[in-house]
N, C-alpha and C positions, 0 to 999 in steps of 0.2 A: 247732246249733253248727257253726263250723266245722271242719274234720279237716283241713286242708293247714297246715301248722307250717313255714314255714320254717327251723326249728333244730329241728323235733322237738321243744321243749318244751310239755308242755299248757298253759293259761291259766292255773292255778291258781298255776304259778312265777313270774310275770311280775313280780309284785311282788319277787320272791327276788334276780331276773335284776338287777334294777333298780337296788338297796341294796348286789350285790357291783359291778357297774360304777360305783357314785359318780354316778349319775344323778342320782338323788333326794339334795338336803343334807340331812342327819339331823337338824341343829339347826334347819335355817332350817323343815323339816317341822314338827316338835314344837310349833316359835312359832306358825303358822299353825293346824295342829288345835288347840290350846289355845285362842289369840284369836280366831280368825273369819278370812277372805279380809277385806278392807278396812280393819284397822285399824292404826292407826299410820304412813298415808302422807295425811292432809291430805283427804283427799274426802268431797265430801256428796253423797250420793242426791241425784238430781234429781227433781223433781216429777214427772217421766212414769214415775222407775223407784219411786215409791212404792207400788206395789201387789205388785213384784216383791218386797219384805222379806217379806211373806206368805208367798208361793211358795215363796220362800227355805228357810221356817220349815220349811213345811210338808213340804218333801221332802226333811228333815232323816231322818228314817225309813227312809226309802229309800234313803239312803248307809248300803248294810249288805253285807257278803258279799266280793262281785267289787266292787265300789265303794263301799266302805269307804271308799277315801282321797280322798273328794270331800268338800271342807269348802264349807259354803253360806257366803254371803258378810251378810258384816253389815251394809252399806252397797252395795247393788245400786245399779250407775251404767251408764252407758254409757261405753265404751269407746273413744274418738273418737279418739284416736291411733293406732291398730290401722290400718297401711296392707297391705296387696300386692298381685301381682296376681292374673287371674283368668286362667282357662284360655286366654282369647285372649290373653294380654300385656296388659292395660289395668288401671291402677292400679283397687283399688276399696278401700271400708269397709265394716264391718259393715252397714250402711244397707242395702245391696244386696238383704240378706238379712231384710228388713223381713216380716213379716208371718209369720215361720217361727221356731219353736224351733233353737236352734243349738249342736252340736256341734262348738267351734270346735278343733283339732287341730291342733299343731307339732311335727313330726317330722324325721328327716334319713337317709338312707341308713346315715350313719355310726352313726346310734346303733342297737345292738342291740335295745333294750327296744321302739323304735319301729316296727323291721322285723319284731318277732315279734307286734306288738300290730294288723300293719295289715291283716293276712287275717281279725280279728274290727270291724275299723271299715268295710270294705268290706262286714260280712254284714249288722251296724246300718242301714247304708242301704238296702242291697238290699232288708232286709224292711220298714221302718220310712220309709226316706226319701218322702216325700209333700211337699203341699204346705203342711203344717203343719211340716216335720219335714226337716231334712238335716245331714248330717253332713260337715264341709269341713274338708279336711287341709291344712294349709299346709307346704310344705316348704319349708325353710331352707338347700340346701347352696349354697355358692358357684359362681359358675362358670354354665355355660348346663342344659337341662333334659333332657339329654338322658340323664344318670345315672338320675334319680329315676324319669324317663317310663321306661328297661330296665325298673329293677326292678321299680316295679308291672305293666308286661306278665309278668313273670319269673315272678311269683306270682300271676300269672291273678286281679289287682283290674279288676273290669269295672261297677262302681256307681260308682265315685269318679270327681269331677275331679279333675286335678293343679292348684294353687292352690300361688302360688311365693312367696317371697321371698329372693332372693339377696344382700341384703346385711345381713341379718341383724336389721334393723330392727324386724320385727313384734316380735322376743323381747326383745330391748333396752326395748320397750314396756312389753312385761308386766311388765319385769323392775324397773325403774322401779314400777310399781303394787302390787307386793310378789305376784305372782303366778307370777311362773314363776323356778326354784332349777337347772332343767335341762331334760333332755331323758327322755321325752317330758312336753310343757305339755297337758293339756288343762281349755277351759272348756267352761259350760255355761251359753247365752242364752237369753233367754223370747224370745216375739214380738214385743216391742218395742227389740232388743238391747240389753236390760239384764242385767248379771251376773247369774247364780241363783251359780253355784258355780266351782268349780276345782279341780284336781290336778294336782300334780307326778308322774310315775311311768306306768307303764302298766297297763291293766286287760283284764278279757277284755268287751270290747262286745257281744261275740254273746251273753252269758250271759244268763239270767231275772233276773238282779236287775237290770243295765243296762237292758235292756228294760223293766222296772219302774220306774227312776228315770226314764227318756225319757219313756214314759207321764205320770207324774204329773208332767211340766216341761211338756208338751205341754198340758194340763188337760183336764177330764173330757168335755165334750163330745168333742173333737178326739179324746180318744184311744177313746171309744167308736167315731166314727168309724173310725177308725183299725184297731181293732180287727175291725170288721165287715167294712171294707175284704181285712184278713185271713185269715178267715173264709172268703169267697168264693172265693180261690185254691184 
């Protein structure tokens, strides 16, 4: 787990944090855990994310605890409007990230929920990130990168890229797809970037349950490996 808090609060509050700032919409919540991520905006599964509804299913289970507020999606598609760029400046897509489980991550200096959540997404990669497996944070604030880049040196994140988007686009995406209500967005892609799941809100990443939910998104070889891989250190 990690101990450096930049606000001093432990992870277990994050959700707390989250519901007094207005981060999270309470109604637009409610709709989405009740229906499922996908329904009621027009999309079909594609043929390639057909295997992903399974997965989907399956790591239903596993949204318990510290990530409770991850709802699997009903309709697993690919996500092809999702632009930003990448650590050098160079526009990219999910595609990029072909071959890897993905924790995809939209966050902003400005929002609290994000800055206290991102010294537990830094520790998800450090232990976890492979070549099955990464975790990418997209930040959203306006303006050049030179804010976001302080503050993750500020709070000694040293696993992450910085992954930008300055006009706000990526979230307007989501937002459009009935996925993201506020700040912090985070999803979660199989190795074929197709949707498994999503949450509005923040969570503790470094915890055993997220680890648990990574795992069984990762699938059972992968995360054997993975696991061994572990081990070894």
């Amino acid at each position: 787990m990690t101990t450096r808090k930049p606000f001093g609060l432990p992870s277990v509050k994050l959700i707390a944090i989250a519901a007094v700032a207005g981060v999270v919409a309470g109604a637009a919540a409610v709709y989405v855990k009740e229906t499922g991520i996908g329904n009621g905006i027009g999309d079909t599964a594609s043929a390639e994310c057909s295997l992903a509804r399974d997965r989907a299913a399956n790591l239903t289970p596993l949204m318990k605890g510290q990530v409770a507020a991850m709802v699997a999606a009903n309709q697993p598609r690919k996500l092809t409007a999702v632009t930003f760029n990448g650590p050098d400046g160079t526009a990219m897509t999910l595609d990029h990230f072909a071959g890897k489980t993905v924790l995809l991550n939209l966050w902003a200096t400005w929002c609290v929920p994000c800055r206290e959540e991102m010294p537990a997404l830094n520790a998800l990669e450090k232990g976890m990130g492979s070549d099955k497996f990464q975790v990418v944070p997209v930040n959203i604030d306006t303006g050049d990168e030179e804010k976001p880049k302080a503050f993750l040196n500020e709070i000694g994140v040293d696993a992450l890229q910085l992954y930008r988007d300055n006009t706000i686009g990526v979230f307007n995406s989501l937002k459009k797809e009935g996925l993201a209500f506020g700040l912090p967005v985070t999803l979660l892609l199989d190795d074929k970037g197709c949707l498994i799941s999503a949450m509005n809100g923040p969570a503790a990443w470094d915890s055993e349950d997220a680890k648990a939910l990574i795992k069984g998104a990762i699938g059972p070889k992968a995360g054997r490996d993975l696991s061994d891989s572990l081990d070894a250190l």
